[in-house]
C-alpha positions in Angstrom: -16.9 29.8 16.6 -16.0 30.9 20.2 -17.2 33.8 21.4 -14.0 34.8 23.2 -11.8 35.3 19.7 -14.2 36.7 17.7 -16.4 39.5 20.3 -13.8 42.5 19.7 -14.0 41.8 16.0 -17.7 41.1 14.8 -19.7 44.1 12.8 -23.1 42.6 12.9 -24.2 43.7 16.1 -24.3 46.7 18.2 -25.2 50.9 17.6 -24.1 51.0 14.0 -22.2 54.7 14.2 -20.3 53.2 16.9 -19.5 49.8 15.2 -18.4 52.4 12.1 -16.4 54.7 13.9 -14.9 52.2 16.2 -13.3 50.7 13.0 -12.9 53.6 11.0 -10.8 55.8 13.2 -7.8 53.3 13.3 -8.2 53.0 9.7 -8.0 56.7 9.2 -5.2 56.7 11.9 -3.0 53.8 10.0 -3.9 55.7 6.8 -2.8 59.1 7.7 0.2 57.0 9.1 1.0 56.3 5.2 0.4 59.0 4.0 3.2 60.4 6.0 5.4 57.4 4.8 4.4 58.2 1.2 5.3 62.0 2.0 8.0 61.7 4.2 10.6 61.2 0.7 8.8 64.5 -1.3 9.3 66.3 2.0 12.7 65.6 2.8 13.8 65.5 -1.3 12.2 68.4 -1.6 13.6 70.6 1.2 17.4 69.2 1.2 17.6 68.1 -2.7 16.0 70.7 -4.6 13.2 71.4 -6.9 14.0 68.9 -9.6 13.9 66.4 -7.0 10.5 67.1 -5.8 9.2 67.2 -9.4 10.9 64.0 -10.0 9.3 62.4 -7.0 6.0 63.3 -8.0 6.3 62.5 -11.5 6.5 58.6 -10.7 3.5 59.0 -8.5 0.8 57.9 -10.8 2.8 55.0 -12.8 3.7 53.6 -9.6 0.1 54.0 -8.1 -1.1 52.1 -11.6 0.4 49.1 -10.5 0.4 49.2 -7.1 -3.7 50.4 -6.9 -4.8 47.3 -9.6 -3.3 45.2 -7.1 -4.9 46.7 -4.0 -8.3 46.5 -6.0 -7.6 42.7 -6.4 -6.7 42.4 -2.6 -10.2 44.0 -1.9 -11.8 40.5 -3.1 -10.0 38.5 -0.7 -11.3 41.4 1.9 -14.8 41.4 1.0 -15.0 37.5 0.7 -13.4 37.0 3.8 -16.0 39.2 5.5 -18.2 37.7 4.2 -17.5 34.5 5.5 -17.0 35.8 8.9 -20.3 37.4 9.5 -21.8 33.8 7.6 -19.3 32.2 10.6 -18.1 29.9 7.9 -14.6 28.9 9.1 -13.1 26.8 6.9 -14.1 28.8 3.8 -12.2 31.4 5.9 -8.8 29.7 6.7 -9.1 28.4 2.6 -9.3 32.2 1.6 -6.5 33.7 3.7 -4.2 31.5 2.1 -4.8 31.6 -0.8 -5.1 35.4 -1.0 -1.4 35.4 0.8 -0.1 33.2 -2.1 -1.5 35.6 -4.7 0.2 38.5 -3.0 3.8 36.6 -3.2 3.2 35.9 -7.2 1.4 38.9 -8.1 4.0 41.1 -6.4 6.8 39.0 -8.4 4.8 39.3 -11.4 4.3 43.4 -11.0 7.8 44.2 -10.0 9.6 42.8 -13.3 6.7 44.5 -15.0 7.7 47.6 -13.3 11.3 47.7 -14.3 10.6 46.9 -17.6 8.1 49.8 -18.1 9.5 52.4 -16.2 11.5 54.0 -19.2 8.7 54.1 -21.6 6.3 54.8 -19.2 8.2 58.1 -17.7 9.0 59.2 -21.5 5.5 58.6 -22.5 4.2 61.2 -19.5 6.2 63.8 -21.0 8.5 63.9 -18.0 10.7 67.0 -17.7 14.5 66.7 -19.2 16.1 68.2 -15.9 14.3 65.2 -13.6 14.3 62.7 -15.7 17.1 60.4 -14.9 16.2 60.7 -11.2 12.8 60.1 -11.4 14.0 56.8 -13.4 16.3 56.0 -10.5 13.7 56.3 -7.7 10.7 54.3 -9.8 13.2 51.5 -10.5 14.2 51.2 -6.9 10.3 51.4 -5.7 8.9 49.0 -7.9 12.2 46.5 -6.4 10.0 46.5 -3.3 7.3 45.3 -4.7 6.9 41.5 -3.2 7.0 42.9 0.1 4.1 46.4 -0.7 1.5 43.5 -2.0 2.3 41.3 1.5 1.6 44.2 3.6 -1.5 45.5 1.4 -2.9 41.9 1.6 -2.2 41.1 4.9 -4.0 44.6 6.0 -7.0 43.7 3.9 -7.1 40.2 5.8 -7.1 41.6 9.0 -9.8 44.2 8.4 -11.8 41.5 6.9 -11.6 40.0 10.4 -12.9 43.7 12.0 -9.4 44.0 13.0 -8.5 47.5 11.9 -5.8 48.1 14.6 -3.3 45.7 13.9 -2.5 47.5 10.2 -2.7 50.6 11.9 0.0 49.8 14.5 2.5 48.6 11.5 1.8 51.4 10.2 2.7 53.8 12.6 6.2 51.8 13.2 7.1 51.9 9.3 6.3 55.6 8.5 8.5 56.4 11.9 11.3 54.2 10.3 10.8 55.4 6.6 11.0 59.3 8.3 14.4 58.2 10.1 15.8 56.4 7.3 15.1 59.4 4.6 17.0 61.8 7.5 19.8 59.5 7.7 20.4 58.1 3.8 19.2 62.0 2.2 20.5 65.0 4.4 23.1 63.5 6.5 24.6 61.0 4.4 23.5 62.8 0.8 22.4 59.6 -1.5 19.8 62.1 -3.1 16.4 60.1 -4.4 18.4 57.1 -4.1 18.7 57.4 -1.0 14.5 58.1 -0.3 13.4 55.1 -2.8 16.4 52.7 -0.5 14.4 54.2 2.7 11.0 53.5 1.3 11.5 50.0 0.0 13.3 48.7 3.1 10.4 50.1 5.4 7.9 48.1 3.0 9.8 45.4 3.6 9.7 45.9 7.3 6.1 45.9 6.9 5.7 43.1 5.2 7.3 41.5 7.8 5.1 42.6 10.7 2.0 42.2 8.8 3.5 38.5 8.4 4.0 38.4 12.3 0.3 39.5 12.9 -1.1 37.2 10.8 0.7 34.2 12.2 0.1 35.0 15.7 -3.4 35.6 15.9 -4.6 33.7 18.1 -8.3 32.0 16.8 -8.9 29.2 14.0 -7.8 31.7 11.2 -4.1 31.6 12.5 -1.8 31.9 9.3 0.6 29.2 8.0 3.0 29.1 5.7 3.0 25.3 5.4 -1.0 25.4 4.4 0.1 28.3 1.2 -1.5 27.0 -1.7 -4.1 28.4 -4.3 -7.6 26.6 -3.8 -9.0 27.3 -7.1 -12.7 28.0 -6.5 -12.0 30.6 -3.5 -9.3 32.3 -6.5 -11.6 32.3 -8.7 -14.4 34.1 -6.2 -11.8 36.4 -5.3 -11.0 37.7 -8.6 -14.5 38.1 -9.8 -14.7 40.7 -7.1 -11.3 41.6 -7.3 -10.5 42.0 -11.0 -12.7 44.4 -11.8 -12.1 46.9 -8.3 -7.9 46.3 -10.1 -9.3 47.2 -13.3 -11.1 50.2 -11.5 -8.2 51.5 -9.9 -5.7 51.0 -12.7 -8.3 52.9 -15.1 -8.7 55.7 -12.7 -4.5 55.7 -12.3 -4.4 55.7 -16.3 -6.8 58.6 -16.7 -4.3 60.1 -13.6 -1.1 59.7 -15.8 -2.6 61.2 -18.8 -3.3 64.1 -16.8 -0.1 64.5 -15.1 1.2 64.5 -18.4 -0.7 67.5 -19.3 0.9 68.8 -16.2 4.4 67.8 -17.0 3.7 70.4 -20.4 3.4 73.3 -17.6 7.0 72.7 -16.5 9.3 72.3 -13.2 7.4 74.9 -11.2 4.4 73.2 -11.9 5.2 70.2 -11.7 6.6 70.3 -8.4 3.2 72.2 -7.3 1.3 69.8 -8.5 3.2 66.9 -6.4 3.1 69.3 -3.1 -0.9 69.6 -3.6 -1.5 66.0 -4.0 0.6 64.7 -1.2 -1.8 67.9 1.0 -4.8 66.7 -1.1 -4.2 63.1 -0.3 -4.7 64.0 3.5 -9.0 64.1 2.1 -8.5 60.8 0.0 -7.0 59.3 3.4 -10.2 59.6 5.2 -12.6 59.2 2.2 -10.8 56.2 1.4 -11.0 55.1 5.4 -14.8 55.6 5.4 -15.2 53.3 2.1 -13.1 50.6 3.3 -15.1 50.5 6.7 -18.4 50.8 4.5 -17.2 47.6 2.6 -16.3 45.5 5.5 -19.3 46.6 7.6 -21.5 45.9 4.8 -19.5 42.5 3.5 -20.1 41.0 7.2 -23.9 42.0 7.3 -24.1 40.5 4.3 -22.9 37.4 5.5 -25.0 37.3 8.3 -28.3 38.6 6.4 -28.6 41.6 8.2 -30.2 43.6 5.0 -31.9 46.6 7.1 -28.5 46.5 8.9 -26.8 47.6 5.2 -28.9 50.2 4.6 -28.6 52.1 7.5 -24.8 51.7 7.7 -24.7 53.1 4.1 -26.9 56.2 5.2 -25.0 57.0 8.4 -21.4 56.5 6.8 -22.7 59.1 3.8 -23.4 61.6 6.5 -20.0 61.3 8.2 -18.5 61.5 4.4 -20.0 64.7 3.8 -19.0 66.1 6.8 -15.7 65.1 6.1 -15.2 67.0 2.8 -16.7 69.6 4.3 -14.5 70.0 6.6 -11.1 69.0 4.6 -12.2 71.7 1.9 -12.2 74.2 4.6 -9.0 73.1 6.3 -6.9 73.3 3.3 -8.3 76.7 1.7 -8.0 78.5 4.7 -4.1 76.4 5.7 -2.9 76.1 2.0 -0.2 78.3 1.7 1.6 76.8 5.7 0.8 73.5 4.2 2.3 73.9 0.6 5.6 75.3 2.7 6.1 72.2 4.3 7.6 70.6 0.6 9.1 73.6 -0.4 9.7 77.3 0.1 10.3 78.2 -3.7 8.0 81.5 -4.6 6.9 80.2 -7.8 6.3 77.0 -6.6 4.2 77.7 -3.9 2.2 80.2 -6.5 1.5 77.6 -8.4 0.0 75.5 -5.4 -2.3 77.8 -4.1 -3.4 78.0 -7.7 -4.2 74.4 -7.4 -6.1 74.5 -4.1 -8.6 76.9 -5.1 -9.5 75.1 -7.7 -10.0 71.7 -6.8 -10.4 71.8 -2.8 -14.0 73.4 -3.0 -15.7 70.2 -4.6 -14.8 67.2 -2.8 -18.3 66.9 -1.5 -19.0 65.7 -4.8 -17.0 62.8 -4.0 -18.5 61.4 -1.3 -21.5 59.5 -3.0 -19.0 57.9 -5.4 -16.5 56.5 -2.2 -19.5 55.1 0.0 -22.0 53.8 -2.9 -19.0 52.0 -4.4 -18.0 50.6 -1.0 -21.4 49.2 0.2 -22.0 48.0 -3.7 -18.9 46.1 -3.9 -19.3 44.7 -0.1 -22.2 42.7 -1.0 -19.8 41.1 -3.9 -21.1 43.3 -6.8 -17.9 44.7 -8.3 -18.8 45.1 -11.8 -20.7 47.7 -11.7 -19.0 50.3 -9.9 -16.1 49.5 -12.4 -18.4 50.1 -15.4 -19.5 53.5 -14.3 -16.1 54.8 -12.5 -14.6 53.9 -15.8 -17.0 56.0 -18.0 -17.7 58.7 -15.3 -14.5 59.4 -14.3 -11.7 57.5 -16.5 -12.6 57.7 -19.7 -14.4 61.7 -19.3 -10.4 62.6 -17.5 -9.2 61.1 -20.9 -11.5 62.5 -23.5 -11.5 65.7 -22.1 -7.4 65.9 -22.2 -7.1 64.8 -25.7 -9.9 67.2 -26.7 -11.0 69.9 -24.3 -7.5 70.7 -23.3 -6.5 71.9 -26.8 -9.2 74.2 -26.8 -7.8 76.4 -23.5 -4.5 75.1 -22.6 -4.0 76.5 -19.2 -3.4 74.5 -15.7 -7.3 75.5 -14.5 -9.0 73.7 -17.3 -7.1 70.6 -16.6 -7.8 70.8 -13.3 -11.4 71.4 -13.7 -11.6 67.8 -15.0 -11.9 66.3 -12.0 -14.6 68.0 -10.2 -16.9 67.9 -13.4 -16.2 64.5 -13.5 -16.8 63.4 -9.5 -20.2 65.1 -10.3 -21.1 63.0 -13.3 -20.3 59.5 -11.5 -22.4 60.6 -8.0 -25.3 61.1 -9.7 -24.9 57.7 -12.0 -24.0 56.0 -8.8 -27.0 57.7 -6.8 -29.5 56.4 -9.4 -28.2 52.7 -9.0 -28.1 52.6 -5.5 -32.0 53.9 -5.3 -33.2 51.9 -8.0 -30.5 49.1 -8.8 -31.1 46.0 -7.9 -27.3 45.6 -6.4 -28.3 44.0 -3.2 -30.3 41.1 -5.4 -27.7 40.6 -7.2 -24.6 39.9 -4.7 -27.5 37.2 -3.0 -27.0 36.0 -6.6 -23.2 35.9 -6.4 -23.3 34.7 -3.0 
């Protein structure tokens, strides 16, 4: 390998807060870049449509993040087996992977887009989603999930290049796409007054403009893992190592989504007001989930190339230092947002009862994300060294199935907006500890050498 294409990019040596944070800010940085393209359409809906289009916005949120999140869990196979191959400097392992994790994207976002359109009714009439937002919320899924070939390219291509400890590259699309998804929902909403059609037209077309660039970037890096479209092809043995790691993190995300959707649909029982809160609030609340979710994608790459490379003691300490900087993090988010809530909450909307219902929402869920932060970065290091299984068994029973069990029969009991929101806290606790006990006593590092 020469040294000259790969120095900027290895993990495996050097002060390991630095290596983390070196990579983890641009992540953070491109992430907080999409959350403002996923917020940009319930800010703008919201302010120059009305009410009922902010609810109907954020009732498509979870079916659409069902689909899209089981794909971005498989996508984290190709990531961490990439790594992997780059710390072990294993090049042509490397160039057989890209490939065919870029030909999984094109069918699998084929695949998930007619799925989408098919679903979308049922799946909306299932969640219990209001009468007065229906129809539009049908509207704006059906355009999204159109855009689907082109959101897996991007999501794909992103985990590629962080694979490679190039983190910003995806950051730098990033930026350019939420600036044109922000101009395009100003342009197609308030001035020319297409409504949610006009937001889901401005969100797929900047997808596809990221696809695009992500495309670009992956073609014109310069080093032996250069892209080609010629060399697409599915090598069966590296798509078959990718989904072992990657099926289950899908299966993880798509159970935490379901678990999501059943509680949004105790939500959609509250009504409009609430439902609207509840979307403001989760596009604020995401602004947390952007960072925690920064830190355990920089935890899994750090930890899948020092894995490679055999740099065990390495692991460790990454996994201590990044748990640190988590904690502050949620420390810090759970003070930003209960002492901001009520400027943040008007950014969607300036409706009274609304906003009521929002502040509501913070106080209850806002002082617990600590809890959280032992599920993001055990998970991340676990799965880094190729063992995904486990952290889908226990986010499934901690977290998934508790969120179900305790709508369908705690719920009943005290049907009020505070017990359902109380669900997710209880259940953050319950998984930290399970994953605290595996990660001290599990033998997960034994067992990715056994995958390996």
């Amino acid at each position: 390998m020469k040294k000259e294409h790969t120095a900027n990019y290895e993990l495996t040596e050097g002060v390991i807060w630095k290596q983390l944070l070196l990579f983890f800010f641009p992540i953070m940085l491109g992430s907080f870049f999409q959350q403002l393209y996923n917020t940009a359409d319930t800010v703008i809906v919201g302010q120059f449509v009305g009410k009922e289009a902010l609810a109907a916005v954020g009732a498509t949120g979870q079916p659409i993040q069902l689909l899209v999140g089981f794909f971005v869990g498989i996508s984290s196979g190709s990531t961490v087996i990439i790594s992997q191959f780059f710390g072990a400097k294993r090049t042509q392992d490397i160039e057989k992977a890209i490939h065919t994790s870029v030909a999984l994207s094109l069918a699998g976002g084929l695949l998930f887009m007619l799925i989408g359109l098919a679903l979308s009714d049922p799946i909306l009439r299932v969640m219990n989603t209001p009468a007065d937002c229906f129809e539009s919320a049908l509207l704006y899924i059906r355009i999204y999930f159109l855009g689907m070939i082109p959101t897996f390219l991007y999501n794909m291509g992103t985990g590629i290049l962080r694979a490679l400890g190039d983190s910003k590259s995806p950051m730098y699309i990033l930026i350019a796409c939420c600036i044109v998804n922000i101009l395009l929902d100003l342009l197609l909403v308030p001035v020319m007054k297409l409504g949610i059609f006009g937001a889901a037209l401005a969100t797929i077309l900047s997808q596809l403009l990221s696809a695009v660039l992500v495309a670009i970037s992956l073609i014109r890096k310069k080093s032996m893992f250069t892209f080609r479209f010629r060399k697409l092809n599915f090598t069966p043995n590296m798509l078959g190592r990718i989904l072992l790691i990657g099926f289950p993190t899908g299966l993880q995300s798509a159970t935490y989504s379901i678990s999501n959707v059943v509680v949004q649909s105790g939500v959609n029982s509250f009504g409009t007001d609430m439902v609207a809160a509840w979307s403001a609030f989760s596009k604020m609340d995401s602004i947390f989930w952007m960072i925690s979710g920064a830190f355990g994608i920089a935890v899994t790459t750090f930890v899948g190339q020092n894995f490679g490379a055999k740099n065990f003691d390495r692991i460790r300490k990454s996994v201590r230092i990044s748990l640190s900087m988590e904690f502050a993090a949620a420390a810090f988010s759970s003070l930003l947002f209960l002492a901001a809530g009520p400027y943040l909450l008007k950014i969607f909307t300036n409706d009274a009862d609304v906003l009521a219902c929002g502040m509501q929402l913070i106080h209850l869920l806002t002082p617990f994300y600590a809890l959280f932060a032992c599920i993001e970065i055990f998970s991340g290091a676990i799965r880094g060294v190729g063992e995904a299984l486990y952290p889908m068994l226990v986010s499934i029973f901690g977290v998934c199935l508790f969120r179900v069990v305790w709508m369908l029969f705690i719920l009943p009991l005290h049907h009020t907006i505070g017990m359902i929101a109380i669900c997710y806290p209880v259940s953050w606790g319950i998984t930290s500890v399970i994953f605290l006990i595996y990660y001290l006593r599990g033998n997960w590092l034994k067992r990715g050498l056994s995958n390996a």
